[in-house]
PAKETOR-464532 format. One record per residue: x, y, z of N, C-alpha, C, O in turn; residue number from 1. Coordinates in steps of 0.001 Angstrom, whole numbers, always signed. Last residue first. Example, Ala and Ser with C-alpha at 12.3 -4.5 7.8 and 13.67 -1.06 7.14 Angstrom:
2
SITE_+12850_-2250_+7080_+13670_-1060_+7140_+12900_+30_+7870_+13409_+1138_+8039_2
SITE_+13190_-5690_+7800_+12300_-4500_+7800_+13200_-3300_+7800_+14236_-3319_+8465_1
//
This chain:
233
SITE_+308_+26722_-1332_+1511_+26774_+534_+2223_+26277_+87_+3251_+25986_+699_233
SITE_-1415_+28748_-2761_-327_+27296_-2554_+80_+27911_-1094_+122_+28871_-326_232
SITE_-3995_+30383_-3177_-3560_+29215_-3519_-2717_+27978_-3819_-2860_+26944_-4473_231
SITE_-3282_+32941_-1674_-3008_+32609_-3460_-3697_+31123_-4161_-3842_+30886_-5361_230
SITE_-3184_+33182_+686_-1724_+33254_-87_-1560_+32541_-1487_-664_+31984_-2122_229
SITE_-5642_+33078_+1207_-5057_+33969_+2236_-3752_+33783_+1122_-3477_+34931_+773_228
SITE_-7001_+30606_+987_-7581_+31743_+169_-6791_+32845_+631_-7413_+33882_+404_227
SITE_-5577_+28971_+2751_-5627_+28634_+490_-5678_+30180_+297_-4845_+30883_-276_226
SITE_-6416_+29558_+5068_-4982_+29729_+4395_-5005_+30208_+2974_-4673_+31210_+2341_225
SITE_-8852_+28815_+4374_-8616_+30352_+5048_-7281_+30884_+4605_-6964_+31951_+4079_224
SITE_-8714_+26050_+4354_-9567_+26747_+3603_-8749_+28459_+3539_-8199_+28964_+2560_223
SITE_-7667_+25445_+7005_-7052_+25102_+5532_-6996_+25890_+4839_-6003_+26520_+4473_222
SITE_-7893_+28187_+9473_-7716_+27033_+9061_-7061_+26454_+7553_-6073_+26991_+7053_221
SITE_-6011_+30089_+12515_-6356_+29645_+10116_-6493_+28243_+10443_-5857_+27446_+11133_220
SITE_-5138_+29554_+14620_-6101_+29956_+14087_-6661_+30010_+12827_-7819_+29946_+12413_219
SITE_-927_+30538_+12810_-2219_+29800_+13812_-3278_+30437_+13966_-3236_+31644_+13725_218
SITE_+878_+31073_+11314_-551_+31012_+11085_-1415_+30436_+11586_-2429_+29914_+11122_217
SITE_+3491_+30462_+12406_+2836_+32165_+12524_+1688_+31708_+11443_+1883_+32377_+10428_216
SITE_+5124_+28198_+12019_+4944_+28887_+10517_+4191_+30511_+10896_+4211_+31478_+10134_215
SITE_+3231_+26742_+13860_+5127_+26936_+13679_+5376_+27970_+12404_+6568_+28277_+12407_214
SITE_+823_+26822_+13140_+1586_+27881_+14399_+2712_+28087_+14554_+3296_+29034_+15081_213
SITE_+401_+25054_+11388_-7_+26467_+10802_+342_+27412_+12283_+74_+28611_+12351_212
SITE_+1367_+22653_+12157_+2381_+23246_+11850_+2055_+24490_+11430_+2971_+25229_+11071_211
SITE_-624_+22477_+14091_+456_+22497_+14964_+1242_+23051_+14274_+1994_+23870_+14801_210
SITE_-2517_+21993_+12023_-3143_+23088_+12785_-1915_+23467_+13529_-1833_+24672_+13766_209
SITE_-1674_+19405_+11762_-1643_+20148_+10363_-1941_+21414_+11371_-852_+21982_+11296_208
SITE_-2261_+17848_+13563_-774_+18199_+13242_-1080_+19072_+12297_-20_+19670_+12116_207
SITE_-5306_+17905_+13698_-4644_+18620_+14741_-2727_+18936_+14602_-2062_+19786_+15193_206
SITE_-6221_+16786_+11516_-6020_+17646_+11484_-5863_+18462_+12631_-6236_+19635_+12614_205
SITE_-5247_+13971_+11472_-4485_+14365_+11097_-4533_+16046_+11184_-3514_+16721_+11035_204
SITE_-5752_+13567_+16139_-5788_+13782_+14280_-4894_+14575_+13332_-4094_+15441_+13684_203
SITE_-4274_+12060_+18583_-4076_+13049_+17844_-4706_+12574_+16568_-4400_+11534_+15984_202
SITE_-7346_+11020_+20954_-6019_+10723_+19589_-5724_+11676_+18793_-6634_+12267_+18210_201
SITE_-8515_+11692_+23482_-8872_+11554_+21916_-7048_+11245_+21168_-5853_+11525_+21269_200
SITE_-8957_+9894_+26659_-8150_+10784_+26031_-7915_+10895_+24393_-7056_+10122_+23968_199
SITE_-12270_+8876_+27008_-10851_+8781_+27590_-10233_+9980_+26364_-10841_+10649_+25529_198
SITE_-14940_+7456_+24860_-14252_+8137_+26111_-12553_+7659_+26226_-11898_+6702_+25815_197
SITE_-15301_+8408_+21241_-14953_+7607_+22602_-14338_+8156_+23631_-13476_+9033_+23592_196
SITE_-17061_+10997_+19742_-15542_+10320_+19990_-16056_+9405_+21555_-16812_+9671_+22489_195
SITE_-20522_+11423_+17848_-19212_+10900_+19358_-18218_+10532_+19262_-18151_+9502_+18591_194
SITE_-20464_+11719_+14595_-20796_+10468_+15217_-19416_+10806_+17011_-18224_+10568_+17203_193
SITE_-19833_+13335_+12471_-21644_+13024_+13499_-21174_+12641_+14713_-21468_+13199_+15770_192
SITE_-17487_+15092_+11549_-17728_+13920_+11792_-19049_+13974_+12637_-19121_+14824_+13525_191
SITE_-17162_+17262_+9553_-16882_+17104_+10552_-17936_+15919_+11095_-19153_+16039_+10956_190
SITE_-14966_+18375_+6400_-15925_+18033_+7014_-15811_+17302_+8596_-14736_+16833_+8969_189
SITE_-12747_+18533_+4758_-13229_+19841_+5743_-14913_+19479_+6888_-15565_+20125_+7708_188
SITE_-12096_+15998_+4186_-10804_+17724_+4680_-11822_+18381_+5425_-11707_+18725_+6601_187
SITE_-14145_+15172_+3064_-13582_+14348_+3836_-12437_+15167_+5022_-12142_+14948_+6197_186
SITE_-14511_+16921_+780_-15451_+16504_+1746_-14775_+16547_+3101_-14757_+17437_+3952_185
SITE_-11750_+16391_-1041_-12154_+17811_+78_-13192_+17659_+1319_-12980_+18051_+2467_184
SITE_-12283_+13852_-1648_-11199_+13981_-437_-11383_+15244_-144_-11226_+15503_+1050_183
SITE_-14114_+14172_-3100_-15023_+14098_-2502_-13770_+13717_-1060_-14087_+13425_+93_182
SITE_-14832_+17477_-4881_-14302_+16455_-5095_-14888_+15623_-3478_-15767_+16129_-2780_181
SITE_-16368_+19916_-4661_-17083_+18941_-5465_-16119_+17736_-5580_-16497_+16877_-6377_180
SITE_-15666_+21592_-3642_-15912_+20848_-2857_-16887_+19582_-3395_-17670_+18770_-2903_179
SITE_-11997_+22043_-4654_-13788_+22423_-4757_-14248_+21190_-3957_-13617_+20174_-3668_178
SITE_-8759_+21532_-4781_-9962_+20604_-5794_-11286_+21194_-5607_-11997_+20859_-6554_177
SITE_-7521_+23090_-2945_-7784_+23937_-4322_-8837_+22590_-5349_-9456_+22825_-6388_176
SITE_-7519_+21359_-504_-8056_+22744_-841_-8161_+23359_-2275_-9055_+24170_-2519_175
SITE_-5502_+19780_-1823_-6914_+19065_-1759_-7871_+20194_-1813_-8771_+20294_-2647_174
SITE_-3033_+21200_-2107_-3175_+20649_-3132_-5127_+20257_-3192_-5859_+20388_-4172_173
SITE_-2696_+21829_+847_-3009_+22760_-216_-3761_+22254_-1551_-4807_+22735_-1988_172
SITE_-2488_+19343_+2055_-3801_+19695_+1935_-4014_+21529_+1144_-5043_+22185_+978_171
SITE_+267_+19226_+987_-921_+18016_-113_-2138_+18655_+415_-3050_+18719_-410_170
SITE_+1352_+20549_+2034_+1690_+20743_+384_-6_+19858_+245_-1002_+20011_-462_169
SITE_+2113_+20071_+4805_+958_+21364_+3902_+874_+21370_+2878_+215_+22311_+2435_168
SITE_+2987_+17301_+4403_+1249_+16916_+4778_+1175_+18620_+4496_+132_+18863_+3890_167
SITE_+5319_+18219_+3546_+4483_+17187_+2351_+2796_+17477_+3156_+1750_+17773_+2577_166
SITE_+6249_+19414_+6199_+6245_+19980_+4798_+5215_+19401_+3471_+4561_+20078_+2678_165
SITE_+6111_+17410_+7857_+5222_+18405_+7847_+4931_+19176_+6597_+3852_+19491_+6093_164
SITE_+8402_+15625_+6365_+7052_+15277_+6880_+6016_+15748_+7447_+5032_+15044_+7673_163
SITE_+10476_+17296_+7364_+9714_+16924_+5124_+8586_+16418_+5107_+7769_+16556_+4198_162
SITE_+10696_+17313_+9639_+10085_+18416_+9245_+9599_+18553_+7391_+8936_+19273_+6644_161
SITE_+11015_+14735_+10032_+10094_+15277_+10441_+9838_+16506_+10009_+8653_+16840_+9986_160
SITE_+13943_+14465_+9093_+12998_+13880_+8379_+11543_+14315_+8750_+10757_+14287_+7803_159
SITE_+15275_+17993_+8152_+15241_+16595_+8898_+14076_+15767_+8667_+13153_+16289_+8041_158
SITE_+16732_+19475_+5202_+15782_+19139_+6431_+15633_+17825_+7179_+15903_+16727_+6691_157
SITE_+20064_+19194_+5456_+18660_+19250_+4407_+18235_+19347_+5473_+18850_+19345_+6539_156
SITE_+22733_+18703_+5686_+22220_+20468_+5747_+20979_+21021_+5437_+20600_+22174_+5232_155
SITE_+24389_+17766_+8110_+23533_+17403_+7404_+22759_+18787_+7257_+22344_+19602_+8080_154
SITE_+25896_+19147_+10539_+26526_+18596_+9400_+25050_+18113_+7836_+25255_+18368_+6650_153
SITE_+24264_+19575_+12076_+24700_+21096_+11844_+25440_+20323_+10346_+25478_+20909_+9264_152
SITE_+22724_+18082_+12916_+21914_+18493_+12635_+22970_+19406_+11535_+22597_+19828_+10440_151
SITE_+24994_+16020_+14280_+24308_+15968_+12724_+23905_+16558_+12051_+24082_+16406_+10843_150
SITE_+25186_+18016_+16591_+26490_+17700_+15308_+26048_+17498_+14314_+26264_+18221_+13341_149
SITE_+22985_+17366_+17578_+22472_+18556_+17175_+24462_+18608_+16351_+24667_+19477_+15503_148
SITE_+22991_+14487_+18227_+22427_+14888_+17597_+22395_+16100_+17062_+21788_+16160_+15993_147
SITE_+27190_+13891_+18586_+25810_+14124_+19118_+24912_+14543_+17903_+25410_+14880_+16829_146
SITE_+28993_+10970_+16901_+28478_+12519_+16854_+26985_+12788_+17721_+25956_+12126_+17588_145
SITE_+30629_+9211_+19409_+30022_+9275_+18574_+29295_+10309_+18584_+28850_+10799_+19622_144
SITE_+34594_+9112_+19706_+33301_+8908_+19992_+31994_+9708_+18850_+32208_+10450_+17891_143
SITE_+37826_+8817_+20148_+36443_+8685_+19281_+35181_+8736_+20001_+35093_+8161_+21086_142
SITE_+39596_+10557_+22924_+39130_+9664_+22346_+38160_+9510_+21328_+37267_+10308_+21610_141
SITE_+40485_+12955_+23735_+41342_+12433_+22403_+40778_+11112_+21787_+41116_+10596_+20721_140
SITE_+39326_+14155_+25874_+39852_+13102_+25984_+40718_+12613_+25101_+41659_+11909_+25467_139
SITE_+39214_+16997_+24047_+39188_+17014_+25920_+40111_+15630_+25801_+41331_+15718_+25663_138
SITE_+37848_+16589_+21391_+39156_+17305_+21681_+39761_+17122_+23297_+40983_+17162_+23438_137
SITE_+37185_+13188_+20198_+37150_+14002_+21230_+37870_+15024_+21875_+38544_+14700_+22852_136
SITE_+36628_+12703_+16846_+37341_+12996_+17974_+37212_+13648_+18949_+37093_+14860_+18768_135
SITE_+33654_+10762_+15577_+34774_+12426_+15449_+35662_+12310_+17111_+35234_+11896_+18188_134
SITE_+32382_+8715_+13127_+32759_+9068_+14297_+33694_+10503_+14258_+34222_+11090_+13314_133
SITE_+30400_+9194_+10412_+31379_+8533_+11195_+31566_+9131_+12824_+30819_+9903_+13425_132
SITE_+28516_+10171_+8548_+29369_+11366_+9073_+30562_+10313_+9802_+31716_+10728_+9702_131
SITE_+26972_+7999_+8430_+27908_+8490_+6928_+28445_+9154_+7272_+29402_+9302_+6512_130
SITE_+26093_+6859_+10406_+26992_+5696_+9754_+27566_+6589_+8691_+28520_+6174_+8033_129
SITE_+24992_+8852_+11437_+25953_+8596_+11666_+26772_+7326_+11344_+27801_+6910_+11876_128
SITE_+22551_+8892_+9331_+23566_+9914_+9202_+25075_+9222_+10134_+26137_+9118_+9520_127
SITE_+21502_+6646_+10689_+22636_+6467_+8912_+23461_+7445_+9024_+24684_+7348_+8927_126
SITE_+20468_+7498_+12810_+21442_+6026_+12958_+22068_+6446_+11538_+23294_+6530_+11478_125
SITE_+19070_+9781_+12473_+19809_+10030_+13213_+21365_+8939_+12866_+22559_+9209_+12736_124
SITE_+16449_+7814_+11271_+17856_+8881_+10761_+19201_+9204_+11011_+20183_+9066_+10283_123
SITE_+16196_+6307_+13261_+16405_+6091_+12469_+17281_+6744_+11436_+18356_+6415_+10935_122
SITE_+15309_+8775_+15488_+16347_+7874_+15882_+16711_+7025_+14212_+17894_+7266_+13968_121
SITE_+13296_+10055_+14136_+14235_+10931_+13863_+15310_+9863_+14318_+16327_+9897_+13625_120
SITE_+11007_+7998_+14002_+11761_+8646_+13347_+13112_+9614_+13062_+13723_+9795_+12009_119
SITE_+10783_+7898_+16651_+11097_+7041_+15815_+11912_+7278_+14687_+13066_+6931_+14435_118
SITE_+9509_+10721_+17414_+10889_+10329_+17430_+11561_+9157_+17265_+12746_+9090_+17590_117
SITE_+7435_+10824_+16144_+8224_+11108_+15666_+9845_+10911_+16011_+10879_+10926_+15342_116
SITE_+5957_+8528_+18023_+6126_+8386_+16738_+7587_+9452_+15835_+8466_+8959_+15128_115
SITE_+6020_+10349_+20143_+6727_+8817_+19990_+6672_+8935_+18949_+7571_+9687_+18573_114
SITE_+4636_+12331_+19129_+5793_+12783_+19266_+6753_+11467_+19548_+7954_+11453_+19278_113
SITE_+2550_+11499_+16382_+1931_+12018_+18129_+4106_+11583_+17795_+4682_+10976_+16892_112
SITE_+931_+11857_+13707_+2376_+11381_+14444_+2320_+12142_+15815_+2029_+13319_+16024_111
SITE_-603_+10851_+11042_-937_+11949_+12251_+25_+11329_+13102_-104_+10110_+13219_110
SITE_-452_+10792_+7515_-114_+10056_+9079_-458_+11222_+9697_-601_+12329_+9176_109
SITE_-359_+11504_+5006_-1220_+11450_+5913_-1509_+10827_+7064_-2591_+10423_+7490_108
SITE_+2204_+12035_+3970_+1809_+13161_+4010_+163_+12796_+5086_-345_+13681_+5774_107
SITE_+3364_+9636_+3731_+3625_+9925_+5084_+2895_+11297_+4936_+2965_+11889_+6012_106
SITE_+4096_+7870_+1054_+2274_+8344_+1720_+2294_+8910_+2819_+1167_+8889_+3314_105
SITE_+7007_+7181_+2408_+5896_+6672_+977_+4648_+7434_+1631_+4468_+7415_+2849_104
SITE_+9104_+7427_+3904_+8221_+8907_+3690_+7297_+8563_+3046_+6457_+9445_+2869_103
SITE_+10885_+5611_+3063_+10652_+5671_+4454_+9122_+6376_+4831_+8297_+6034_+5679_102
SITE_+11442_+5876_+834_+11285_+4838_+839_+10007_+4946_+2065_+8828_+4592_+2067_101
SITE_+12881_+8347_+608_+11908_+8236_+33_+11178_+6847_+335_+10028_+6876_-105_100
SITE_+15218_+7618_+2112_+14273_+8407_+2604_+13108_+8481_+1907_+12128_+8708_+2616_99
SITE_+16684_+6223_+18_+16287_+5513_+1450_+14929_+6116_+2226_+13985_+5509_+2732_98
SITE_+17247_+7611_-2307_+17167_+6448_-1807_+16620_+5384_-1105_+16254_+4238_-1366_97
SITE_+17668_+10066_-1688_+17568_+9717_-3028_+16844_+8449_-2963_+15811_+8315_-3620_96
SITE_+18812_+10201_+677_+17884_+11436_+249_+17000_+11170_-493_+15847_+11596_-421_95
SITE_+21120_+9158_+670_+20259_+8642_+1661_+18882_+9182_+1144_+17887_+8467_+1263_94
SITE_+22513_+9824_-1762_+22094_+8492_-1355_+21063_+8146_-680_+20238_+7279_-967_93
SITE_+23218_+12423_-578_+22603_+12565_-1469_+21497_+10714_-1616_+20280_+10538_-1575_92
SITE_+24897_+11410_+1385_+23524_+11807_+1960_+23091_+12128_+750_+21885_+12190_+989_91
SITE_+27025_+10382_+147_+26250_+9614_+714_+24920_+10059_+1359_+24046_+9296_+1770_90
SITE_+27569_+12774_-1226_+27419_+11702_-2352_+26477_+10733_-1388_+25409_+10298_-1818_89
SITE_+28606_+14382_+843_+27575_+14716_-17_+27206_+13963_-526_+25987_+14129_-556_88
SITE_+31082_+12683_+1733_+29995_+12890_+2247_+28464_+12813_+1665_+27569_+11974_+1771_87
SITE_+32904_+10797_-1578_+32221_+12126_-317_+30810_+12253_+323_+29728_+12042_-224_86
SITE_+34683_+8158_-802_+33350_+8395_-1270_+33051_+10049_-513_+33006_+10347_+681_85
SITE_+36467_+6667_+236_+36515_+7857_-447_+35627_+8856_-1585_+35763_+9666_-2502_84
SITE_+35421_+4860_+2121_+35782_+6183_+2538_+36170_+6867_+1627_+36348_+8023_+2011_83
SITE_+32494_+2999_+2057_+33681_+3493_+1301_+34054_+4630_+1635_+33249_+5558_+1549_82
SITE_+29996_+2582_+3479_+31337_+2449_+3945_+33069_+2665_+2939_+34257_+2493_+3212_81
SITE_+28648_+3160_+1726_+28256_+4036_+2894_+30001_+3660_+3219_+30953_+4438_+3159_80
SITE_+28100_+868_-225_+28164_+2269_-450_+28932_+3156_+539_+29841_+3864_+105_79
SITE_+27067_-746_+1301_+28289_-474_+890_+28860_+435_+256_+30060_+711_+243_78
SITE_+24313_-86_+2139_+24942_+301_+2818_+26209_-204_+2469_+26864_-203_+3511_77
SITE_+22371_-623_-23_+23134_+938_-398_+23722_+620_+926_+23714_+1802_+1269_76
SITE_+20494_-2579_+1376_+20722_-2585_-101_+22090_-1704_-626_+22767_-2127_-1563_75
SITE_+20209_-1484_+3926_+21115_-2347_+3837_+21428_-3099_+2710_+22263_-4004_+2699_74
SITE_+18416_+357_+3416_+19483_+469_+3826_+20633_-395_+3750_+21797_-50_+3545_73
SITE_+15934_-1220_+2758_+16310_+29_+1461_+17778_+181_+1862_+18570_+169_+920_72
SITE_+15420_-2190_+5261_+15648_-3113_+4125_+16515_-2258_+2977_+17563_-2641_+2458_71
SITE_+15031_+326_+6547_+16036_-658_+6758_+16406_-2030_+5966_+17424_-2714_+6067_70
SITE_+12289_+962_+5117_+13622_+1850_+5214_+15099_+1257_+5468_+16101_+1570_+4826_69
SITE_+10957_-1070_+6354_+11426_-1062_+4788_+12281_-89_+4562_+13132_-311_+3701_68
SITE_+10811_-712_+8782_+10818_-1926_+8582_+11555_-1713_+6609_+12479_-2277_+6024_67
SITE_+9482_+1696_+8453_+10716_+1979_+9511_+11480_+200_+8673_+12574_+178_+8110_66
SITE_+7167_+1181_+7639_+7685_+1815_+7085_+9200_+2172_+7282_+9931_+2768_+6492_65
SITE_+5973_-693_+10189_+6507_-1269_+8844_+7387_+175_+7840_+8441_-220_+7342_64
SITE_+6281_+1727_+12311_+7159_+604_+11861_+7050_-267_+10776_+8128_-668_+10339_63
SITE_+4091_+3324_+11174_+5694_+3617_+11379_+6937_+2652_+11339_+8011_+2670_+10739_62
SITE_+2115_+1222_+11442_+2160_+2294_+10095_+3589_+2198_+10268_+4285_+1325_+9749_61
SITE_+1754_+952_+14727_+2288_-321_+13059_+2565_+133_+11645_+3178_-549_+10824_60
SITE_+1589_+3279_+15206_+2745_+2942_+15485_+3150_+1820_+14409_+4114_+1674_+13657_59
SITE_-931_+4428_+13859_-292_+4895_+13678_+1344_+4081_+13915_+2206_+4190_+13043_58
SITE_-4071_+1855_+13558_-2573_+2088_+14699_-1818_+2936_+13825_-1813_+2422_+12706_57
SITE_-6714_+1018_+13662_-5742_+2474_+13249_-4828_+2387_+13831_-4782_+3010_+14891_56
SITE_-7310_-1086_+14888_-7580_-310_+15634_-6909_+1195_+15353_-6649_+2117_+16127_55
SITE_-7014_-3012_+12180_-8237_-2438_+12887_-8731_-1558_+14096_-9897_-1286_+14382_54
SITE_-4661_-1800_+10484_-4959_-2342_+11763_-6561_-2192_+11848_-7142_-1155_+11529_53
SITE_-2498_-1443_+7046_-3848_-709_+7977_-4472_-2190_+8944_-4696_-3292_+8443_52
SITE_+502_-481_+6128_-290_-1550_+6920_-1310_-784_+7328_-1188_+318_+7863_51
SITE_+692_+299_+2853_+665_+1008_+3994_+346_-393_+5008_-96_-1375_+4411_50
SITE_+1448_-629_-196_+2362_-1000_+659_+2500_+112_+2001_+3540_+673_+2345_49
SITE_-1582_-773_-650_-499_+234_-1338_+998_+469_-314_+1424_+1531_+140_48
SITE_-2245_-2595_+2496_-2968_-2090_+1457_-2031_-896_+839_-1663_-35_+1639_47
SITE_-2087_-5454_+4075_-1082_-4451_+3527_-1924_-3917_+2139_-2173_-4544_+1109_46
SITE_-3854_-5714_+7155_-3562_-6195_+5732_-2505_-4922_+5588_-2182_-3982_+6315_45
SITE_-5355_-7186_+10363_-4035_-5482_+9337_-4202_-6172_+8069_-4743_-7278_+8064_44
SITE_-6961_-8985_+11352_-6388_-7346_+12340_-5652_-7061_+11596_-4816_-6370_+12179_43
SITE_-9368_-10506_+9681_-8086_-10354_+9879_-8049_-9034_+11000_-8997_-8321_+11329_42
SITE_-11584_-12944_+8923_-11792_-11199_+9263_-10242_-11403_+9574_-9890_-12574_+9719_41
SITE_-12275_-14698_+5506_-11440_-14588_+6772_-11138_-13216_+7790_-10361_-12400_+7295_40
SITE_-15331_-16224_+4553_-14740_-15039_+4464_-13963_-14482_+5557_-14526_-13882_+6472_39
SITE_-17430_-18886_+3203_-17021_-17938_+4304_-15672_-17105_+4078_-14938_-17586_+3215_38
SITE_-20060_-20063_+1921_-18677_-19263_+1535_-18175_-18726_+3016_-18941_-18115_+3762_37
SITE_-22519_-20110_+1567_-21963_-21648_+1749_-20579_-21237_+1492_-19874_-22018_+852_36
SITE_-23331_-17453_+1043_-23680_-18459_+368_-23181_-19738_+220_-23260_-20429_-796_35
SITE_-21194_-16479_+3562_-22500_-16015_+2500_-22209_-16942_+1466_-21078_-17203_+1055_34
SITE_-19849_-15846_+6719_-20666_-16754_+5846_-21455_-15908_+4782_-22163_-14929_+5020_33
SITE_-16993_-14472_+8459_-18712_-14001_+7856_-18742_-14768_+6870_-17864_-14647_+6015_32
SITE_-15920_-15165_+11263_-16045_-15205_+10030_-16986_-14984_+9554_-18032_-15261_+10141_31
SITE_-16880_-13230_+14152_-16273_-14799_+13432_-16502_-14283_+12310_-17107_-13226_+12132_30
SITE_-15737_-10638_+15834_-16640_-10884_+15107_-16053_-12262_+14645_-14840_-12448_+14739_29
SITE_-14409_-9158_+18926_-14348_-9683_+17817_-15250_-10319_+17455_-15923_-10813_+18359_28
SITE_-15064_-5999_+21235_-15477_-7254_+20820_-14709_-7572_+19449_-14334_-6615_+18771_27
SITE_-13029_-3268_+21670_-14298_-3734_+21161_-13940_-5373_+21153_-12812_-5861_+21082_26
SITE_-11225_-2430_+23122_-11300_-3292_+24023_-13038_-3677_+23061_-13996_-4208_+23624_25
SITE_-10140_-168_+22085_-9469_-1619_+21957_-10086_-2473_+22714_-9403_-3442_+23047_24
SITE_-12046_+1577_+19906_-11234_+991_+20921_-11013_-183_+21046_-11466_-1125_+20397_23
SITE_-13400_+1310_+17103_-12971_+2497_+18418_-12273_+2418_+19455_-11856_+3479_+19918_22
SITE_-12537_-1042_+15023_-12369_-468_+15812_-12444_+795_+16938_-11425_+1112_+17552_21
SITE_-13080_-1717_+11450_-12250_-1105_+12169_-12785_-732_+13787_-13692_+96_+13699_20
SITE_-12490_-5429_+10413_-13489_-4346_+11112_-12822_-3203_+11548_-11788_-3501_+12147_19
SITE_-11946_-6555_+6987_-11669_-6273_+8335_-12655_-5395_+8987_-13494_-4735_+8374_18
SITE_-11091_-9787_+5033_-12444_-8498_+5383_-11691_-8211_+7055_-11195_-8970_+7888_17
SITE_-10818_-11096_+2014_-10568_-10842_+3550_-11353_-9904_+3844_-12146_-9294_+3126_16
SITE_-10083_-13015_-298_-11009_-12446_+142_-11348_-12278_+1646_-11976_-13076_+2342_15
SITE_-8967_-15674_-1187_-8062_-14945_-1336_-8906_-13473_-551_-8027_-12708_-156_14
SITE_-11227_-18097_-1089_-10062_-18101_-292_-8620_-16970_-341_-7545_-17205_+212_13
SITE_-13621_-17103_-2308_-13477_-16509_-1130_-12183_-17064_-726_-11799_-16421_+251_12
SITE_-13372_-15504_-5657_-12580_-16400_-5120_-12645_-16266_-3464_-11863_-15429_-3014_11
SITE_-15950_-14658_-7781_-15294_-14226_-6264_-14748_-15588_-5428_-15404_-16416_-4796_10
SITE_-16357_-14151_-10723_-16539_-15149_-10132_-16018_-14672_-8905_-15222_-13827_-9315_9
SITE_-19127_-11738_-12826_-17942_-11967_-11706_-18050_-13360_-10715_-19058_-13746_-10122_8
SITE_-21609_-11452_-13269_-20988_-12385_-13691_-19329_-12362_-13595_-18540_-12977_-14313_7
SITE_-23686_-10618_-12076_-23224_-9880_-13071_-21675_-10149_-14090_-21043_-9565_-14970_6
SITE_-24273_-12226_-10157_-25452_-11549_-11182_-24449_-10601_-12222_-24940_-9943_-13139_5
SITE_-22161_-12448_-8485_-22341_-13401_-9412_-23559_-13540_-10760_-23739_-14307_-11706_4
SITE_-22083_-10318_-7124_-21113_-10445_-7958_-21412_-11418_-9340_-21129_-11311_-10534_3
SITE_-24634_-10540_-5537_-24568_-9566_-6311_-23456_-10058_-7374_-23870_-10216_-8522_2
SITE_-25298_-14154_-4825_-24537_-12941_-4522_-24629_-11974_-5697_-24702_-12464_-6824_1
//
């Protein structure tokens, strides 16, 4: 083996290997043999605490990340229940805390609208563990705050929209490297190779194009932007 010409030892029982996928219905591969070694193919690993699938799954992304947000939660959720704790203090918490947890690398997900509303139900759940319940003026009974109550009580952005916010920040950030780096390549370049039949998958650069219309810059692309307001978004 190459490794061993240069005098690297390669442990194959810690040494995985995956295939990625066009669809789901590709074939699986056995183990791959080399030099009286074999080598375990897997469907996900945990790479910079992201899960990556062999069929790209966006949803396994969300939920492990969803998965550790709720770990992060229930670290700080005594917190939460002290009532003389102010509000502010607990969404500062959440902000500080939890949400960052949730958001790790989320600037390059592509989130088709299940997905986001994963997200926003998660949220949705603390805020109302920190706003509590409110009275019902009609019945007199408790009950629990509707979504657009939260919206009006919680005064930051919501989690989807920090999550549009980060993915224009960062392909500002990639736009201004030249095209001599080689994640610009990768930004502006356009793939050879056929999409598979049936219905395409949202890309990342079809959300990024969704939020240059919420914003009144639709039709711009990256590039066009950069050079249109200076060099930041």
């Amino acid at each position: 083996m190459a490794s061993r010409e240069i005098g690297i030892e390669v442990n194959a029982d810690k040494i995985k290997y995956m295939v990625m996928y066009g669809d789901q219905n590709a074939g699986r591969s056995h183990n791959m043999k080399n030099d009286n070694r074999s080598f375990e193919m897997v469907e996900e690993f945990e790479y910079l605490e992201t899960t990556l699938t062999n069929q790209n799954s966006i949803l396994e992304k969300i939920k492990s990340r969803l998965k550790s947000g709720n770990a992060c939660y229930h670290s700080v959720q005594n917190f939460f229940s002290y009532s003389l704790l102010p509000k502010n203090l607990k969404t500062g918490i959440y902000r500080t805390i939890i949400l960052p947890v949730v958001l790790y690398v989320s600037e390059h997900l592509s989130l088709t609208f299940r997905e986001e509303r994963r997200l926003r139900v998660f949220e949705n759940t603390v805020l109302r563990i920190i706003f509590g319940p409110r009275m019902d003026e009609v019945t007199g009974e408790w009950r629990k705050l509707h979504n657009e109550e939260l919206n009006d009580l919680y005064s930051s952005p919501n989690i989807v929209r920090v999550i549009k916010s980060r993915r224009m920040r960062w392909a500002g950030h990639v736009a201004r490297m030249g095209d001599r780096r080689g994640v610009y390549r990768v930004l502006v370049g356009k793939p050879e190779r056929n999409r598979p039949l049936g219905r395409p998958r949202r890309r990342w650069d079809d959300n990024f194009k969704m939020n240059l219309q919420e914003v009144g810059c639709g039709g711009m692309d990256c590039i066009e932007l950069i050079g249109t307001v200076g060099g930041h978004l």
